[in-house]
Structure formats: C-alpha cells, structure tokens
C-alpha positions in Angstrom: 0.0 0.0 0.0 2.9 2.2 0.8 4.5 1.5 -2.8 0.9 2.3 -4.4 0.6 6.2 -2.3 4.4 6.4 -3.4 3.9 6.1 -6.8 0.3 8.0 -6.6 2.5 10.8 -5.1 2.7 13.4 -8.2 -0.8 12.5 -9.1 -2.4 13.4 -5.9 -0.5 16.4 -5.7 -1.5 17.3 -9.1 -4.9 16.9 -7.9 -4.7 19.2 -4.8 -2.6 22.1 -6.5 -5.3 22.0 -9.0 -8.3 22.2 -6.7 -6.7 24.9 -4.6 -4.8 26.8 -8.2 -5.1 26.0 -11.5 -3.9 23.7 -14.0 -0.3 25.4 -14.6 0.4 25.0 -10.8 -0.8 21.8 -10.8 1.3 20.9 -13.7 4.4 22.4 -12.3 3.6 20.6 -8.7 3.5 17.4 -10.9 6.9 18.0 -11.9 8.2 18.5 -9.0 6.6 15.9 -7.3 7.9 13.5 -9.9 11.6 15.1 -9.8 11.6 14.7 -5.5 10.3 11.5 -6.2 13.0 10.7 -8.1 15.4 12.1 -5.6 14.1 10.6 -2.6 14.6 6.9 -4.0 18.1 7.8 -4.9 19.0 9.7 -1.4 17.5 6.3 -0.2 19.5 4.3 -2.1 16.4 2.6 -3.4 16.0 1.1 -7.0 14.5 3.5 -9.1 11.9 1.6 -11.8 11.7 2.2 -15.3 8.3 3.0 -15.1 9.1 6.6 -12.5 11.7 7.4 -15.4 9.5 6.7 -18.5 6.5 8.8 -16.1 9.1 11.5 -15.4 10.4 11.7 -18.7 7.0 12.3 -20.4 5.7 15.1 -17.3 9.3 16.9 -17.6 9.0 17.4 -21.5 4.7 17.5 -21.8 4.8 19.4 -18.2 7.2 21.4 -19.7 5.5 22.2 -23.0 2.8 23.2 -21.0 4.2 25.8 -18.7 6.5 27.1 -21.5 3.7 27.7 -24.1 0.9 28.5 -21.5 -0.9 25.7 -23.5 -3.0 22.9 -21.2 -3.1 20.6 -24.5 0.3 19.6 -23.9 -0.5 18.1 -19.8 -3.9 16.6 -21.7 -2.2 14.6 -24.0 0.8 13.6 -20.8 -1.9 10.2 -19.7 -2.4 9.0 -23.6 1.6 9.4 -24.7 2.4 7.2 -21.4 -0.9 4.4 -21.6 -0.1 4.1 -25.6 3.9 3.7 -24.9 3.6 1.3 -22.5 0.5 -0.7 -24.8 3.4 -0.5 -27.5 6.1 -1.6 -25.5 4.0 -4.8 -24.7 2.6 -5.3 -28.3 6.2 -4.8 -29.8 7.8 -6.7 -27.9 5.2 -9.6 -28.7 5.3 -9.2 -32.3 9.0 -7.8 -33.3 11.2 -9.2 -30.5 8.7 -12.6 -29.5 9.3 -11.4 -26.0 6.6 -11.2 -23.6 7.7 -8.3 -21.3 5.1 -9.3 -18.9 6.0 -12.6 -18.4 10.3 -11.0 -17.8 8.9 -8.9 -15.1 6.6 -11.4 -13.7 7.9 -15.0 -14.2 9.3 -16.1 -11.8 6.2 -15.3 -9.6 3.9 -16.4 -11.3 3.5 -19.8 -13.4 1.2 -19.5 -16.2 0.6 -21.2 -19.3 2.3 -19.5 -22.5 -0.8 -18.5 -24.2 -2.0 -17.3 -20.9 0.8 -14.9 -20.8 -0.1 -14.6 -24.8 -3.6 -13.4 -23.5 -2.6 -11.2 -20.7 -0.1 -9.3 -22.5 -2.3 -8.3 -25.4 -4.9 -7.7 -22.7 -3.2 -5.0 -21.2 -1.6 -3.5 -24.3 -5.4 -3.0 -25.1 -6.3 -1.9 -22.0 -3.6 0.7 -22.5 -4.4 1.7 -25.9 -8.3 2.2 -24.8 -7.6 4.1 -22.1 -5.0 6.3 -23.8 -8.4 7.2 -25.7 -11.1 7.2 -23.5 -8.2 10.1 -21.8 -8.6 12.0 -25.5 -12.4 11.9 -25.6 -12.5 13.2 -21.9 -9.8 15.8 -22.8 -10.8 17.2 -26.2 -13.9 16.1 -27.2 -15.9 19.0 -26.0 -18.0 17.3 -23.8 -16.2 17.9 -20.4 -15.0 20.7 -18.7 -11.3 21.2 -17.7 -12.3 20.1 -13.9 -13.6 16.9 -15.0 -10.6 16.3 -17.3 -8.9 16.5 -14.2 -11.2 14.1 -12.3 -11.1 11.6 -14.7 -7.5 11.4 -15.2 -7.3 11.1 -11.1 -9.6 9.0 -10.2 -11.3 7.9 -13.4 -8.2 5.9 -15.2 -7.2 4.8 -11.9 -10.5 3.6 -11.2 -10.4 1.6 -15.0 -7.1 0.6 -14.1 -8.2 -0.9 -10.9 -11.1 -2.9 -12.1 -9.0 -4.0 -15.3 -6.7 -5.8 -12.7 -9.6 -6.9 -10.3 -10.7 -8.8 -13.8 -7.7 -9.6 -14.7 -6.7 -11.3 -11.8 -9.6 -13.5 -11.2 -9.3 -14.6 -14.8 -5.6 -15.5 -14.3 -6.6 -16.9 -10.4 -8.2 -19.9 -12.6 -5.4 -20.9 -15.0 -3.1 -20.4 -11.9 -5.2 -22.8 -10.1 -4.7 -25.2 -13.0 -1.2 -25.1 -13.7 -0.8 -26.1 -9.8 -3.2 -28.8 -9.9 -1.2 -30.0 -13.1 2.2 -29.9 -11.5 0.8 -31.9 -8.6 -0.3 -34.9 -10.7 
C-alpha cells in the first residue's frame, strides 16, 4: 500500500494544487513531485523503476511544454503518450522481438501457461491503448470541462485501471489454479 501512495505521489498532488490553483500550478507541482520523487529513491539508495523514469520523462518534456507555451493541450495529451507507450512496448515486444515483457517482469512469480501470458499481455496492451483514448475523448472532445478532465485522469483511469486488474486477476486466479493442480499430478 505504501509502494501504491508512493507512486500516486505526483498525481495526488496534481490533484490538490489544482483544486486549490489551476492547471499550470498543478502541472508544475506534478513535476516537481515526480523530480523529489526521483530524488528521494536515490537519497534512499532505493531502485528507481523504469516506469518513474519513462512517467518522469514524459511530465518533464509534456509538463514542460505546458508551462513554457501557456498551453494545457500539452499536460492533456501527458496520460495517452504514457498508456499508448507502455501498450506499444507490450505489443512490440510480442510481435517484433517474440518477447513477452510481462512474463520477464513477472515469471518467476507467477506460473502461467504461455498462451496465458499470450492473452494477458495483449490484454493490457489493449487496455492501455483504450484508455489512452477514452483520456482524449474526456480531454478534447468538448463534452467535459477542464475540472472533470482533471477528475477523470485522477480517479477515473485509476478507477479503470483498478477494475481491469480486479478482472484480470480473477481470470488468471483460474489458469493459476490449473497449472498447480497439473504440477501436482
């Protein structure tokens, strides 16, 4: 739970500044969240994950983009760039490379059946890519203010994100259960 407020750190704080400011102070708290987040694990002495690079990478130069030009598009756009990298990451790596990057990180946890892990990593990659533009429709369709933008990308993707695992775990909880009745016989 820790790990999970940890990582939630810029994005709640993007949340508050925005309640209490607007969204250029929100975006700049966001960078600076993500920068002492950075900092912190390294002080620490604590591995620092690909993932709070790739996120601080894309708030740095979108954050950035934003505060430079005075333009929100660019901190709209910030959720979309990083769900549809890490959707192409996944599908890439399936098709180009014949790597499941999924199964790398998680392996040795967990003990799945290859087209399990097939299924699970072009699960998420679409999970990624739909979200990535259900975050454009909420953005720049026309439909939402600013303020629920804001909303959405806070609790709404998270909310998506948590059900997506809540149904992807129970789907994986029975072919789990299967390989370990298989290994026992």
């Amino acid at each position: 739970m820790k790990k999970l407020l940890f990582d939630l750190f810029p994005l709640i704080l993007f949340f508050i500044a925005y309640r209490f400011a607007d969204i250029y102070v929100a975006t700049g708290v966001a960078m600076a969240a993500g920068v002492a987040q950075i900092g912190w694990l390294k002080a620490m002495r604590r591995r620092i994950e690909p993932m709070h690079w790739v996120n601080l990478a894309i708030i740095v130069i979108f954050g950035g983009a934003t505060l430079w030009l005075h333009n929100d598009a660019f901190i709209k756009w910030k959720p979309t760039v990083l769900y549809w990298l890490f959707g192409a990451v996944i599908a890439v790596s399936l098709v180009g490379f014949k790597r499941n990057v999924l199964r790398s990180m998680l392996g040795s946890q967990v003990k799945l059946p290859e087209p399990v892990w097939n299924r699970m990593a072009w699960s998420w990659a679409a999970f990624f890519t739909v979200a990535g533009a259900l975050n454009l429709l909420v953005a720049f369709s026309g439909w939402f203010t600013e303020s629920q933008w804001v909303t959405f990308k806070v609790f709404g993707l998270f909310g998506l994100l948590l059900v997506f695992v809540l149904l992807q775990s129970l789907y994986l909880a029975r072919h789990m259960q299967e390989d370990a009745a298989n290994d026992e016989s």
